[in-house]
N, C-alpha and C positions, 0 to 999 in steps of 0.2 A: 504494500500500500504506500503509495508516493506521498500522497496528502492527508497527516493527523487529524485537520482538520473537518473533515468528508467522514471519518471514521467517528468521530465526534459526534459530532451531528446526528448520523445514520444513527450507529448506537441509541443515542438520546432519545430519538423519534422512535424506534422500535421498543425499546424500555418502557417510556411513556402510552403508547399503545398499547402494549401488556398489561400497563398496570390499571389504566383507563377501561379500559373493555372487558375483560377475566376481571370474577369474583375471588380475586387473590386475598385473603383476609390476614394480611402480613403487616402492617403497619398500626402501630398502637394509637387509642383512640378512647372515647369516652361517649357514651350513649347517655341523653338527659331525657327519663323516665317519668309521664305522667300520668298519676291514679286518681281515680275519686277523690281519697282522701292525702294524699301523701305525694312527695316528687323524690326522686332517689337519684343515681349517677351510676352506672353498669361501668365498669373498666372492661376492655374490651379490645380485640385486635379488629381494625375496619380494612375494607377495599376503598382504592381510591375510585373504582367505580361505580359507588353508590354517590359519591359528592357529584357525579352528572346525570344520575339515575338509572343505572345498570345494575342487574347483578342483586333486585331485592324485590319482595314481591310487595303489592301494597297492604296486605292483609300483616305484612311483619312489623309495618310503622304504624300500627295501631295506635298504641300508648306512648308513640317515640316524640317528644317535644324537640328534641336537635340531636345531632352525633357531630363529632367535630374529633379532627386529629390532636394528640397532644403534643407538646414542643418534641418528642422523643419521635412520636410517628411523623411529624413533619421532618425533622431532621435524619429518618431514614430512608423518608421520599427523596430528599434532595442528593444524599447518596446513591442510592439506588439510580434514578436516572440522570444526575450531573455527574457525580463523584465517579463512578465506575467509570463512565465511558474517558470520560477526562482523565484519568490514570490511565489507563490504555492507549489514549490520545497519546499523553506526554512520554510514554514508554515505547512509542513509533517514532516520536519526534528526536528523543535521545539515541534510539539505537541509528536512526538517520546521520545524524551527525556523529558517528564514529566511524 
């Protein structure tokens, strides 16, 4: 591969689609729970394809008042599709210039 940068990108864009579309439930998260009487907090691993509406039926958000990623699942999204490919990236770019 001549261009890091092309590898970068591709990677990113195919990671992102994975994680987007598949009910991958790898990233930590937080479901905010409503009852009759009571509201509760579910810790939880989520798909990033339920934040565009993939991957969950509506019978499951019943009682669901919000889910949201926690600093730890966002920080593994941005690994997962920056961090990886970008290290791969720079580990073409350095064996380039040897």
């Amino acid at each position: 591969m001549k261009r890091p940068i092309v590898l970068f990108f591709t990677l990113s864009l195919i990671l992102a689609l994975i994680f987007f579309t598949l009910p991958i439930n790898l990233f930590d998260g937080q479901i905010l729970m409503v009852e009759p009487h009571r509201e509760y907090t579910i810790n939880t691993n989520l798909s990033l394809s339920y934040f565009i509406g993939l991957g969950y039926n509506e019978a499951d958000m019943a009682n669901v008042k919000d889910f949201y990623l926690t600093t730890k699942g966002i920080f593994m999204a941005v690994i997962f599709i920056v961090g990886m490919p970008g290290l791969l990236a720079y580990r073409m770019h350095i064996k380039q210039m040897q």
